[in-house]
Biopython code that builds the backbone (N, CA, C, O; Angstrom):
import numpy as np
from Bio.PDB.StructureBuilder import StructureBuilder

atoms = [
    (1, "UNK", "N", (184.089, -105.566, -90.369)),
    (1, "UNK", "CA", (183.454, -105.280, -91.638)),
    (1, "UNK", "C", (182.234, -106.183, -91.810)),
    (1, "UNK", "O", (182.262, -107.393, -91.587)),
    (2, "UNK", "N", (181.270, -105.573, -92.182)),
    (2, "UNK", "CA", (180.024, -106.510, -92.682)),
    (2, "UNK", "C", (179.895, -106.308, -94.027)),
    (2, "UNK", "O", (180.206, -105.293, -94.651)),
    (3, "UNK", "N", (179.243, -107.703, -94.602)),
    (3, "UNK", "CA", (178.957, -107.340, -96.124)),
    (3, "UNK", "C", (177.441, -107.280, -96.197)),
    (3, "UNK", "O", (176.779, -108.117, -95.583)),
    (4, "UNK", "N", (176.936, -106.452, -96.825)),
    (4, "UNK", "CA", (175.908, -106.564, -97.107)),
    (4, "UNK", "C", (175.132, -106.852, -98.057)),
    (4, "UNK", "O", (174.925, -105.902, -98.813)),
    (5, "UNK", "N", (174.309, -108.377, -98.468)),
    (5, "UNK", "CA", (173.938, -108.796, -99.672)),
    (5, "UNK", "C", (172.536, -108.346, -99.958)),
    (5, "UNK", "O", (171.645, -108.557, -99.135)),
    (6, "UNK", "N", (172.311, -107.738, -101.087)),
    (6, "UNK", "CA", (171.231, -107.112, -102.112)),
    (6, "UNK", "C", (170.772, -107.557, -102.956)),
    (6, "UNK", "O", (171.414, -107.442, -104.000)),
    (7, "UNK", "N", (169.735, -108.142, -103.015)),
    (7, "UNK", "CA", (168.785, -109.010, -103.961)),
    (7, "UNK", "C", (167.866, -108.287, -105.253)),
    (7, "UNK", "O", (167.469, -108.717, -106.336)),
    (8, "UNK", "N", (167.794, -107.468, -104.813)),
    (8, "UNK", "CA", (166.519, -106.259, -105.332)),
    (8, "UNK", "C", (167.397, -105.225, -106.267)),
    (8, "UNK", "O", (168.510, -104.800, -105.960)),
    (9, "UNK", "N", (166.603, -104.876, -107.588)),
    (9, "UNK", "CA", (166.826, -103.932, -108.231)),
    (9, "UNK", "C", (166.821, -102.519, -107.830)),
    (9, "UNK", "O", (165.652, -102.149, -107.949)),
    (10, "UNK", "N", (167.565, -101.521, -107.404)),
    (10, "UNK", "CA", (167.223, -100.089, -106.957)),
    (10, "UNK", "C", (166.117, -99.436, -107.882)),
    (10, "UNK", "O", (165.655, -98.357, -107.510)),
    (11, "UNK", "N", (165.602, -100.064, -109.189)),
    (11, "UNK", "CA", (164.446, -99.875, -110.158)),
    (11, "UNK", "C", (163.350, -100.054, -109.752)),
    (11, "UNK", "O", (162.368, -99.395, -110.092)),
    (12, "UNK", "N", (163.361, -101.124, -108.834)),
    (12, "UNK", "CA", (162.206, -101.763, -108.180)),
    (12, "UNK", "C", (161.535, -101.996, -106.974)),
    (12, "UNK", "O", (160.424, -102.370, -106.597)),
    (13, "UNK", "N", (163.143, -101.463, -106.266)),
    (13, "UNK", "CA", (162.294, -101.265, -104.731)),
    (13, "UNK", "C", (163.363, -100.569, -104.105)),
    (13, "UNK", "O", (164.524, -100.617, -104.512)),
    (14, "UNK", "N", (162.877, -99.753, -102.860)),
    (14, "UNK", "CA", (163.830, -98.784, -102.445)),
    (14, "UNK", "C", (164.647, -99.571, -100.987)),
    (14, "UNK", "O", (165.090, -99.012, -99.984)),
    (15, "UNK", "N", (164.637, -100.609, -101.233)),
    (15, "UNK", "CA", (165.259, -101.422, -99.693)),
    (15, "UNK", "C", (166.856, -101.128, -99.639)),
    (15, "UNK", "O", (167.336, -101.086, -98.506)),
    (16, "UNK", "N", (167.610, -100.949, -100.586)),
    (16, "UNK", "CA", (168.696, -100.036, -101.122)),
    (16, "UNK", "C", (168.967, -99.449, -100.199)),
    (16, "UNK", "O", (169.946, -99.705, -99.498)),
    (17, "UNK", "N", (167.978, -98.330, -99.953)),
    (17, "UNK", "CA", (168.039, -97.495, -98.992)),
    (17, "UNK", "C", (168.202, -97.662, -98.149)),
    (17, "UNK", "O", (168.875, -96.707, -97.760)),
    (18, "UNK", "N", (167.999, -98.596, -97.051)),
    (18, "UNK", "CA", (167.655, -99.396, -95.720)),
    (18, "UNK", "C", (169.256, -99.975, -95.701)),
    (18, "UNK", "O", (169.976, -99.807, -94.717)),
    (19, "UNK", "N", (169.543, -100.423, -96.481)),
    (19, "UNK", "CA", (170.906, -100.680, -96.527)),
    (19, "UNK", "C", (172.093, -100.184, -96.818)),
    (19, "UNK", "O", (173.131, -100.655, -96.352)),
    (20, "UNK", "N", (172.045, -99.081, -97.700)),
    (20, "UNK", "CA", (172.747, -97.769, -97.560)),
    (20, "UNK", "C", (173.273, -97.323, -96.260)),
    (20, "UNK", "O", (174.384, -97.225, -95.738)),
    (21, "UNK", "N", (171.946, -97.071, -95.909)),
    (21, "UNK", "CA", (171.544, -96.189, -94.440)),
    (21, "UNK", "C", (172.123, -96.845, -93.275)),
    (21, "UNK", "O", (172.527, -96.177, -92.323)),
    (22, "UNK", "N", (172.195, -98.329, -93.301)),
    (22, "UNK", "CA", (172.931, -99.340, -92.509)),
    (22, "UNK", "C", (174.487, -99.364, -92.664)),
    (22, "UNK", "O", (175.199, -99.805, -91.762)),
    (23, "UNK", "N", (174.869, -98.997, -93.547)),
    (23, "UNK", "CA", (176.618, -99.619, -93.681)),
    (23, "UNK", "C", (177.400, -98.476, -93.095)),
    (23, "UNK", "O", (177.272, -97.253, -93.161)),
    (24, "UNK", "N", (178.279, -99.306, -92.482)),
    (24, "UNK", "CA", (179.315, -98.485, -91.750)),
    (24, "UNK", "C", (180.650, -97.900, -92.843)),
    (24, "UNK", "O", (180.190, -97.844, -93.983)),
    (25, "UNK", "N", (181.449, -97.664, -92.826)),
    (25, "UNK", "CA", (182.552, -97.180, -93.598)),
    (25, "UNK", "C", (183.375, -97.819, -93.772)),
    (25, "UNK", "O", (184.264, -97.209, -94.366)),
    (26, "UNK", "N", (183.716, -99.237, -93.485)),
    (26, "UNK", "CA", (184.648, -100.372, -94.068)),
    (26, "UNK", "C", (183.401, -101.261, -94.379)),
    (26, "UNK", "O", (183.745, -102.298, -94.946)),
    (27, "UNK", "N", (182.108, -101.165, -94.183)),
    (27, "UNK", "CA", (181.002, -101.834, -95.031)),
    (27, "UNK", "C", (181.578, -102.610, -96.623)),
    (27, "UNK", "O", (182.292, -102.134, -97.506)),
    (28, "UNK", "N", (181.192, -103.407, -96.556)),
    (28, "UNK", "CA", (180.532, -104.124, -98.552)),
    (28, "UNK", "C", (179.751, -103.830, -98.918)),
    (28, "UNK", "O", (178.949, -103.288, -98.158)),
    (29, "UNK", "N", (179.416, -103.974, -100.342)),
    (29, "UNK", "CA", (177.710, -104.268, -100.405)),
    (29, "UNK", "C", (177.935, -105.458, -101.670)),
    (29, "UNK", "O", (178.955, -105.225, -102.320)),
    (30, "UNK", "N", (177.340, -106.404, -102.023)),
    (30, "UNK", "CA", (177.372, -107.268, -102.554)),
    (30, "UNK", "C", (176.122, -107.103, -103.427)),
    (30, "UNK", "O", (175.219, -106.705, -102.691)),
    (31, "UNK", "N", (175.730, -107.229, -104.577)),
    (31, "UNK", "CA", (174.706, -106.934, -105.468)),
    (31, "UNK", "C", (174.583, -108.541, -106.188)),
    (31, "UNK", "O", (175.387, -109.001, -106.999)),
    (32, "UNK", "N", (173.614, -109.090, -105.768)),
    (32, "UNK", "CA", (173.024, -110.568, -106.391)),
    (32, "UNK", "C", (171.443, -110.737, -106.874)),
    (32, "UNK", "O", (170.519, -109.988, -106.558)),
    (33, "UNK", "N", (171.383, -111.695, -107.564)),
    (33, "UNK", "CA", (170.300, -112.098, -108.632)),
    (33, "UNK", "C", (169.752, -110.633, -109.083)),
    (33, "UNK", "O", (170.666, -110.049, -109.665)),
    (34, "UNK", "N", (168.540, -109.815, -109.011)),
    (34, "UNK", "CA", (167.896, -109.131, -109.740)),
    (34, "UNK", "C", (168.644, -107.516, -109.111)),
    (34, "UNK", "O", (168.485, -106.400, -109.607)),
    (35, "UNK", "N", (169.356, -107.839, -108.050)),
    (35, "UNK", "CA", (170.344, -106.661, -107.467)),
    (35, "UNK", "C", (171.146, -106.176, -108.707)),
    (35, "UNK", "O", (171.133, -105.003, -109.080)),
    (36, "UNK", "N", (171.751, -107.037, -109.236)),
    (36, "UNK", "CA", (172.822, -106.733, -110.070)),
    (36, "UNK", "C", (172.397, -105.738, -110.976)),
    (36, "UNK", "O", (173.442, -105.170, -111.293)),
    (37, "UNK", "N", (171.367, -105.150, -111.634)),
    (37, "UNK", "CA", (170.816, -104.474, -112.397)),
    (37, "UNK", "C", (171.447, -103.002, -111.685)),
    (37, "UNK", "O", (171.644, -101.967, -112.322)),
    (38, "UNK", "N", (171.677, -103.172, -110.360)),
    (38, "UNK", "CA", (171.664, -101.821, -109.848)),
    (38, "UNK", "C", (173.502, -101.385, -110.564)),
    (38, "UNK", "O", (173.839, -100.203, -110.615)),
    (39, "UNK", "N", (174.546, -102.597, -111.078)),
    (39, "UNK", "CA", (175.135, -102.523, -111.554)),
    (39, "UNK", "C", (175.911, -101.541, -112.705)),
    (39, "UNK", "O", (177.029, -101.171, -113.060)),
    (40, "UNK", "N", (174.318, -101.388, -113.048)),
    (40, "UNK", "CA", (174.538, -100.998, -114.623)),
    (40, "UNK", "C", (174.867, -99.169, -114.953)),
    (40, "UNK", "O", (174.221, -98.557, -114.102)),
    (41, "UNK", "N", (175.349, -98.535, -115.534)),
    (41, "UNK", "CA", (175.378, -97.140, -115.502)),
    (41, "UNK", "C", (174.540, -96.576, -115.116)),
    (41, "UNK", "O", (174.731, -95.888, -114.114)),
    (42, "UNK", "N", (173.154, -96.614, -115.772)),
    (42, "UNK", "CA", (171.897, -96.229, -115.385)),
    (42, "UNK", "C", (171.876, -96.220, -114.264)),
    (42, "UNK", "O", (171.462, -95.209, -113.698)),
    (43, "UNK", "N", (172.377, -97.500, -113.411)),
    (43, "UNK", "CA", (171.603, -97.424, -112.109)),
    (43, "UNK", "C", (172.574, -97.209, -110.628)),
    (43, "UNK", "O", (172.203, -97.192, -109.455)),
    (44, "UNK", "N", (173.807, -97.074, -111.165)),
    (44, "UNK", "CA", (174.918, -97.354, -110.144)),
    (44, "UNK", "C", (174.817, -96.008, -109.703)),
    (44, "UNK", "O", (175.792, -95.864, -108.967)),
    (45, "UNK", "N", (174.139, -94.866, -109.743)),
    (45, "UNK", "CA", (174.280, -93.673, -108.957)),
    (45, "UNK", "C", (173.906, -93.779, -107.577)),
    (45, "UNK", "O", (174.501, -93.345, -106.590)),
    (46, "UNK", "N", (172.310, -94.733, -107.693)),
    (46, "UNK", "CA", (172.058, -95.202, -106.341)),
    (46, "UNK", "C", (172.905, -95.702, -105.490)),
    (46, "UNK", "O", (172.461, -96.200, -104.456)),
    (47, "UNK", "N", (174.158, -95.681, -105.715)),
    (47, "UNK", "CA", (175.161, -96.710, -104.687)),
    (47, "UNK", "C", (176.526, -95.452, -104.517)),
    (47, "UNK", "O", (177.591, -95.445, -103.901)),
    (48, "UNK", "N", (175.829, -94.491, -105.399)),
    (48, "UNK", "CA", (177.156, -93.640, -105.152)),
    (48, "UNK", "C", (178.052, -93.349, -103.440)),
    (48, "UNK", "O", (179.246, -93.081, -103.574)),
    (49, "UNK", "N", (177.768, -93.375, -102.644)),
    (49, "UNK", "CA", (178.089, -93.500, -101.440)),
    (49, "UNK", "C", (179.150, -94.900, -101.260)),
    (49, "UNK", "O", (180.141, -94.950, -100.531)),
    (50, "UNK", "N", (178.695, -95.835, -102.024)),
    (50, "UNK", "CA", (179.713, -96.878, -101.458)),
    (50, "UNK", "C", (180.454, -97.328, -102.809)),
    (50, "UNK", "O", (180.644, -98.542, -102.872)),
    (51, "UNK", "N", (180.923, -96.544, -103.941)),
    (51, "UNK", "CA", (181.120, -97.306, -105.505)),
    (51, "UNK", "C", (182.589, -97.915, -104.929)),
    (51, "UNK", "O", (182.768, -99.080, -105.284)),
    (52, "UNK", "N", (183.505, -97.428, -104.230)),
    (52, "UNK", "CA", (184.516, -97.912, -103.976)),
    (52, "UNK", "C", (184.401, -99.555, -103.229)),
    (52, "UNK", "O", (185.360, -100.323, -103.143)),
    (53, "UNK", "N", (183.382, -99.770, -102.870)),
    (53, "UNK", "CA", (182.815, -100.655, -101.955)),
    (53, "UNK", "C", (181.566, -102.032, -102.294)),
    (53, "UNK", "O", (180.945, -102.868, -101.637)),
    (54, "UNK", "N", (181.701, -101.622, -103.679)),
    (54, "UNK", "CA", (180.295, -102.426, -104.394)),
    (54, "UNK", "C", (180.532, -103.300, -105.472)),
    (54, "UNK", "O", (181.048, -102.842, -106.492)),
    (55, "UNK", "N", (180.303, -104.206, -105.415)),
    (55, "UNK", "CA", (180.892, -105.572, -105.268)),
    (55, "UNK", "C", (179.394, -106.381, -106.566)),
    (55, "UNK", "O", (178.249, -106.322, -106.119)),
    (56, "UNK", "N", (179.545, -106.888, -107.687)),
    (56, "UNK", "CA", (178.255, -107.911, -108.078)),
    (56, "UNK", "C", (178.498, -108.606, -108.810)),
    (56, "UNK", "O", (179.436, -108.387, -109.576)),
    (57, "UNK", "N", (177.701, -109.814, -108.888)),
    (57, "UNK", "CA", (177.531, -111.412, -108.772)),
    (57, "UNK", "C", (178.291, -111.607, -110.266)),
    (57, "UNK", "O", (177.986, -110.629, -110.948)),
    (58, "UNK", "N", (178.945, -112.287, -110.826)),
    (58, "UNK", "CA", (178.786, -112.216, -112.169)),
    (58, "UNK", "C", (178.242, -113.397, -112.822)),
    (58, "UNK", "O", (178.303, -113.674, -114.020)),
    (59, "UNK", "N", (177.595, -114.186, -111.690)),
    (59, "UNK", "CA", (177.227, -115.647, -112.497)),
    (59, "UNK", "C", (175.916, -114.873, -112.448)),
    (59, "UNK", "O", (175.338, -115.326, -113.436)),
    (60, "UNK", "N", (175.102, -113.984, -111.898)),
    (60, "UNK", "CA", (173.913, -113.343, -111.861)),
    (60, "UNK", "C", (173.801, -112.284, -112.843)),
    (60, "UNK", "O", (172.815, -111.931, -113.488)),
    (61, "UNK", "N", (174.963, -111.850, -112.841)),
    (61, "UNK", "CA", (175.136, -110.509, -114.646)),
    (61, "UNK", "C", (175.010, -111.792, -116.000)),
    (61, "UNK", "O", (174.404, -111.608, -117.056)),
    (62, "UNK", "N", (175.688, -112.962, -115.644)),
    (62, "UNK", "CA", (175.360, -113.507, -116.919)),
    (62, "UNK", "C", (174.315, -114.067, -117.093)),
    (62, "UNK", "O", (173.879, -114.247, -118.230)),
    (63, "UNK", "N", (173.655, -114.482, -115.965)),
    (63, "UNK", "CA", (172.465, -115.443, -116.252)),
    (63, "UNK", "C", (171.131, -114.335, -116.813)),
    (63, "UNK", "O", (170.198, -114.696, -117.529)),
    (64, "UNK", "N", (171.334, -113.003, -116.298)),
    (64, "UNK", "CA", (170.577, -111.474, -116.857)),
    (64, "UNK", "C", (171.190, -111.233, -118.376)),
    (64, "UNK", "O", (170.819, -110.092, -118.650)),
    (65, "UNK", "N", (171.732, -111.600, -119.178)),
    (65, "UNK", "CA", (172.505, -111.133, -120.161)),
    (65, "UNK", "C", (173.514, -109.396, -119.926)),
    (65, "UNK", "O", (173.799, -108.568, -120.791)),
    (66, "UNK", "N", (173.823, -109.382, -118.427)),
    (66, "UNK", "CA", (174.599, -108.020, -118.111)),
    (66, "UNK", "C", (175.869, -108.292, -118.459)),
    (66, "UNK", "O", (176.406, -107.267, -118.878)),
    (67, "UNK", "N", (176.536, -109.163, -118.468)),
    (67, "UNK", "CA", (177.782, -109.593, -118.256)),
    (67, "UNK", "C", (178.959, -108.461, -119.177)),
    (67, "UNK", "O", (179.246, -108.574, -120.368)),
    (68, "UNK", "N", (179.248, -107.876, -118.644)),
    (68, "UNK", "CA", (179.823, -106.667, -119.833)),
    (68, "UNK", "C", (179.359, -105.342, -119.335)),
    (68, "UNK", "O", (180.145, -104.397, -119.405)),
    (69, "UNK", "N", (178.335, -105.195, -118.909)),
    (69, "UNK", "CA", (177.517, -103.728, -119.129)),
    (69, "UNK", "C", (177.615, -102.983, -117.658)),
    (69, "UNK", "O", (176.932, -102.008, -117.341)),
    (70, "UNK", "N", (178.751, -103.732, -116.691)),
    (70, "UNK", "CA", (178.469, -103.135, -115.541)),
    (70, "UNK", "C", (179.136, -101.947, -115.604)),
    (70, "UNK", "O", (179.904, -101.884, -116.563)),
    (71, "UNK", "N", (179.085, -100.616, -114.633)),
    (71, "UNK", "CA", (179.540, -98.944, -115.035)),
    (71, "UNK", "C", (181.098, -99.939, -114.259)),
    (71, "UNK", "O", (181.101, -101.034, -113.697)),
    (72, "UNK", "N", (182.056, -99.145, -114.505)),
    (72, "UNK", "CA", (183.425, -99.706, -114.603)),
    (72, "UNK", "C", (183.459, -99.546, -112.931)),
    (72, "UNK", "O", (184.151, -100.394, -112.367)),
    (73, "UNK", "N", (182.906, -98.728, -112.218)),
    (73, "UNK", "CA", (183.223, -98.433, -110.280)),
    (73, "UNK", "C", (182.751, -99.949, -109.741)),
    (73, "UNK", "O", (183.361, -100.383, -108.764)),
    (74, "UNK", "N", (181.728, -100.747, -110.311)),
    (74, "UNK", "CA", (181.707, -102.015, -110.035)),
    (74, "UNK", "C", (182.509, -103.208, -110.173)),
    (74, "UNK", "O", (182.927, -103.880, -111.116)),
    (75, "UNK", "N", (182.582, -103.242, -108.892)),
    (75, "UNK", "CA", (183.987, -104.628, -109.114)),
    (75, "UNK", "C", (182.921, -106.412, -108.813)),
    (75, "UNK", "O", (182.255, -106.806, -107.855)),
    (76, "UNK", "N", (183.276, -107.071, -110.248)),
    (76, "UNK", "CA", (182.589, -107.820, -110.416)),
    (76, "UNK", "C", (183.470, -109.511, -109.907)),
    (76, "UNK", "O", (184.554, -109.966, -110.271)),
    (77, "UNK", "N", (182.509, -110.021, -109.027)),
    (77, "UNK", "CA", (183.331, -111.353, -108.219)),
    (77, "UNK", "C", (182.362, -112.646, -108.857)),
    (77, "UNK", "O", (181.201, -112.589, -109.261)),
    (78, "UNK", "N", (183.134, -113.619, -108.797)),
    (78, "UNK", "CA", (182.403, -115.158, -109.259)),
    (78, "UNK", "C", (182.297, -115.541, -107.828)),
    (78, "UNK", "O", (182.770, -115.103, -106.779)),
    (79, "UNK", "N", (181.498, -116.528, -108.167)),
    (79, "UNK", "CA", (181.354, -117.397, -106.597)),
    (79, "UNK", "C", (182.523, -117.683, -105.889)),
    (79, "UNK", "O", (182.429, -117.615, -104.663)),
    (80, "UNK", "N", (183.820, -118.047, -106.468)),
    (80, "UNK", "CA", (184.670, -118.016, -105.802)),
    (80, "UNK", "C", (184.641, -116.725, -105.095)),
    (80, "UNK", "O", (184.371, -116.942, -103.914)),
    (81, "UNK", "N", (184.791, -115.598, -105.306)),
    (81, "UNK", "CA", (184.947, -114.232, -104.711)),
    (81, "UNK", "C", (183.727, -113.939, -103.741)),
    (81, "UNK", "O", (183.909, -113.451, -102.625)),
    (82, "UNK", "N", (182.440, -114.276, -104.245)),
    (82, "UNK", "CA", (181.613, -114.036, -103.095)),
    (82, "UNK", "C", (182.081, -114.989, -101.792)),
    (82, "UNK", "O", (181.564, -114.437, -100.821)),
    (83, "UNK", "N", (182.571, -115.766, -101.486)),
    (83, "UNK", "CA", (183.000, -116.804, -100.462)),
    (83, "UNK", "C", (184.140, -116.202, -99.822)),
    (83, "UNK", "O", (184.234, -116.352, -98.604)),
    (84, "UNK", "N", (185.320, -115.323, -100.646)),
    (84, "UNK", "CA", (185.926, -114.468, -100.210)),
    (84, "UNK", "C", (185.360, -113.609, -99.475)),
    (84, "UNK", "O", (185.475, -113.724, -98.255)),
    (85, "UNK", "N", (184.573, -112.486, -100.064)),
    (85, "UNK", "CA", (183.719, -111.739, -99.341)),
    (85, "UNK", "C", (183.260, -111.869, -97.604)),
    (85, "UNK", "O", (183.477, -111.274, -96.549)),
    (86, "UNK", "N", (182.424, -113.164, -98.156)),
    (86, "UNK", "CA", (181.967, -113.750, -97.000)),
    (86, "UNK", "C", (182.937, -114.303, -95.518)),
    (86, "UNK", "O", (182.493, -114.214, -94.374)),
    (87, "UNK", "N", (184.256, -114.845, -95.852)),
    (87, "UNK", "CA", (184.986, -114.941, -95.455)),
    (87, "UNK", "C", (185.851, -114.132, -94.259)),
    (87, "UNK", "O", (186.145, -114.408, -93.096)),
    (88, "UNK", "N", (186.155, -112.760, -95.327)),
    (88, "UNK", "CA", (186.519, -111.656, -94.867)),
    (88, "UNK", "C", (185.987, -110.763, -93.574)),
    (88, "UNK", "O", (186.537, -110.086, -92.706)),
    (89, "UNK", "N", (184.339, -111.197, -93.977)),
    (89, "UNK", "CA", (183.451, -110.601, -93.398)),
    (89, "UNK", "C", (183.326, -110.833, -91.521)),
    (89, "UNK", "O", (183.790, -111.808, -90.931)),
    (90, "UNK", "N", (182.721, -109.880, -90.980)),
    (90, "UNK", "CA", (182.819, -110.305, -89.213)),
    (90, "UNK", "C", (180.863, -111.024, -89.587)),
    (90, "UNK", "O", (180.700, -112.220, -89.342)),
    (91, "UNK", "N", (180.197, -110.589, -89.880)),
    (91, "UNK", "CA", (178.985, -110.722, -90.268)),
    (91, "UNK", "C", (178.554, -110.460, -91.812)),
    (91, "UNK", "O", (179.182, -109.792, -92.633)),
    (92, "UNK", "N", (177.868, -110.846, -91.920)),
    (92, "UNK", "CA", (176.649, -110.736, -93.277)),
    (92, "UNK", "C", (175.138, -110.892, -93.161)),
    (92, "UNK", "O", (174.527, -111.739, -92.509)),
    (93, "UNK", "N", (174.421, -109.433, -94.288)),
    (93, "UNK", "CA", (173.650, -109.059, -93.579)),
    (93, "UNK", "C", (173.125, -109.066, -94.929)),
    (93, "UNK", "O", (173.865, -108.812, -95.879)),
    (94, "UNK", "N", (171.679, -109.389, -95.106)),
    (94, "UNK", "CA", (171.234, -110.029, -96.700)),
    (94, "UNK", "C", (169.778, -109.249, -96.578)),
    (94, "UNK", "O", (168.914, -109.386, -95.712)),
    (95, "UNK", "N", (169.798, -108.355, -97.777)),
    (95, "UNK", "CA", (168.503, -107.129, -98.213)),
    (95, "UNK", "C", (168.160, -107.928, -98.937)),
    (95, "UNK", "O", (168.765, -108.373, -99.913)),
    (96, "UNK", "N", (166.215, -108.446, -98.171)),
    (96, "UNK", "CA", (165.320, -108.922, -99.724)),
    (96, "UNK", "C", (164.353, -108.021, -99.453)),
    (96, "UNK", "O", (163.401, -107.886, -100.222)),
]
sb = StructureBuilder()
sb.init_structure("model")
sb.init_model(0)
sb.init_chain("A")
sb.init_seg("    ")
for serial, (resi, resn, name, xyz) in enumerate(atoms, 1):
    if name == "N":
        sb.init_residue(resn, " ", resi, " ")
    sb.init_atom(name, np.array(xyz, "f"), 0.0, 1.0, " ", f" {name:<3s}", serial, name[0])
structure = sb.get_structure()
């Protein structure tokens, strides 16, 4: 399994895509700092392919004032959990 970490808003740039297009089917995707936006109802369609699989920051939803607003298919981890993630992981593979 690889996780794959996402920096970028799907609002703001299409690198999403590039990483989409990359993940295998026991893939992660990890959504951090301005990623997390992709979180939100509005924007979590872009991830529809992996919602079972999509994973974001929540010290990064709070420091955005998101903390609350993610669409419910997002499963939201603290730093403890990203280290899990990472852990779990055979590799990690980080979209800026």
């Amino acid at each position: 399994m690889i996780l794959h970490i996402l920096n970028r808003s799907p609002g703001g740039s299409l690198v999403y895509r590039d990483a989409l297009a990359s993940m295998g089917p026991d893939d992660r995707l990890l959504l951090i700092e301005d990623g997390v936006q992709g979180a939100l109802p509005a924007q979590v369609r872009h991830f529809e392919p992996v919602l079972d699989r999509l994973f974001a920051l929540r010290e990064d939803l709070v420091s955005r004032g998101l903390e609350g607003r993610c669409d419910e298919a997002v499963q939201v981890v603290d730093v403890d959990g990203f280290v899990e993630l990472t852990e779990e992981a055979d590799k990690t593979v980080s979209w800026f």
